[in-house]
C-alpha angles and dihedrals in degrees: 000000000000120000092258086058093043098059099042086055086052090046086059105045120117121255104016123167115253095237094060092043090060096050093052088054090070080070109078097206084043089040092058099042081053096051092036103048112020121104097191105061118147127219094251085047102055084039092069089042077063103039088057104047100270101108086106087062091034091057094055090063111109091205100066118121118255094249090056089049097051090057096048080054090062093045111139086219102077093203081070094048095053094048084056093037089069099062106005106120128216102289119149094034106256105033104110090057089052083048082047097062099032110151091233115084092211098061086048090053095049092044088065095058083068120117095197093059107119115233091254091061092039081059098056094049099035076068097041111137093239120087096213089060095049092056094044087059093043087055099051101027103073093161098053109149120252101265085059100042084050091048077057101054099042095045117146077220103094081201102048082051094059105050091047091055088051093055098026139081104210123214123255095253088055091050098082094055101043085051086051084049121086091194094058094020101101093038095052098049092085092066090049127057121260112259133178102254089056088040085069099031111142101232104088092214089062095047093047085053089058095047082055088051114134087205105043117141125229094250096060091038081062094042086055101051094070097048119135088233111086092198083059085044095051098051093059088048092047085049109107095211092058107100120244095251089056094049094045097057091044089054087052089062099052094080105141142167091213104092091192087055091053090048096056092041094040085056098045095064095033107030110208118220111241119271114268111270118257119263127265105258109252105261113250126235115238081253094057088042096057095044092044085057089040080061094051102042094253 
């Protein structure tokens, strides 16, 4: 671990004296893991992480206290308004509706991945003008009632369409369109049954929806199998209903140069289990921290 590394790691230790914490706020790396990632700020402290350009950081901390976090969310910087807007509660009362109608799409878009936004407020901005804000709330509202999850769907937003389709289950009468629509056609046939004509559409993510398929007859499984896309291919290889002489013959057919391309089809028939996480760095006596901030000059 370089020295950089080293005194971030120490920034964010539990339990660290005061008076070590605010000389490793003179580092800047070491002054953003402190403001991001300590609990027991105190209010001098995040004072002088004010004081030296690092409120952005400070408000994304989840542990300020509430005063602190009103006033980020009065900020006239609105990248430090937003960092606030995604966890700041109601207090004072009102805050959340003026974060509501910021001026500045990005805190908008921040304020909706607040758990603590009231459905009223989630339904200003589901509707906002700006597209980036749309999408924030379809990612983070997954009970929106059905007049919103239709104004979705039916977005003049491609975008906005997509994602809904992707969280949403659309309602038989909508079908019909997001299968006409390339934009939501691969995602919403998996609420509609495979058919031929979408088993040789021409499109490769529709077909590789198919091949996913729950319901997929054997016919069309077959009919897969030989596609000129090896992703569709694959996914008729990685099905556990396909039969070993079938998968046999299809892996033989995913040679490829590409080593990134082996890797995702590779995974997709034989899912990995994540690396190990990294180990917690070993906690520093009061001795090893003063001699790690002598070497750099802390």
């Amino acid at each position: 671990m370089n020295l950089d590394a080293e005194l971030s790691s120490l920034a964010a230790q539990e339990d660290l004296p005061d008076d070590l914490v605010r000389r490793l706020l003179q580092h800047p790396q070491a002054r953003r893991s402190a403001a991001l990632l300590r609990r027991d700020l105190t209010p001098e402290l995040m004072e002088e992480i004010i004081r030296l350009g690092s409120a952005r950081t400070l408000a994304s901390n989840g542990h300020v206290p509430a005063t602190f976090r009103a006033r980020f969310a009065e900020s006239p910087e609105p990248l430090v308004r937003a960092a606030v807007a995604a966890s700041v509660s109601d207090e004072p009362p009102g805050l959340l509706a003026r974060l509501a109608a910021d001026q500045d799409p990005s805190v908008r878009a921040f304020l909706a991945m607040n758990e603590q936004l009231p459905p009223e407020l989630l339904a200003v901005l589901a509707v906002d003008p700006e597209a980036s804000v749309r999408s924030s709330v379809v990612d983070h509202w997954r009970h929106a009632p059905e007049p919103v999850r239709r104004a979705w769907l039916t977005d003049p937003d491609p975008g906005i369409r997509r994602a809904a389709a992707s969280v949403c289950s659309p309602p038989a009468d909508l079908l019909p369109a997001l299968l006409a629509d390339p934009q939501t056609r691969a995602i919403a046939v998996s609420y509609a049954g495979p058919s031929r004509e979408l088993a040789a559409d021409p499109d490769s993510g529709v077909r590789r929806a198919v091949a996913t398929h729950p319901y997929l007859s054997a016919e069309l499984r077959d009919l897969l199998a030989g596609d000129q896309d090896a992703f569709v291919r694959n996914e008729i290889a990685a099905r556990p209903d396909t039969p070993q002489a079938l998968r046999d013959s299809i892996v033989a057919t995913l040679t490829t140069d590409d080593p990134v391309a082996e890797w995702f089809l590779s995974f997709r028939r034989n899912p990995r289990t994540c690396p190990p996480r990294a180990q917690t760095p070993a906690k520093l006596t009061r001795e090893e921290a003063e001699d790690l901030l002598a070497r750099a000059g802390l």
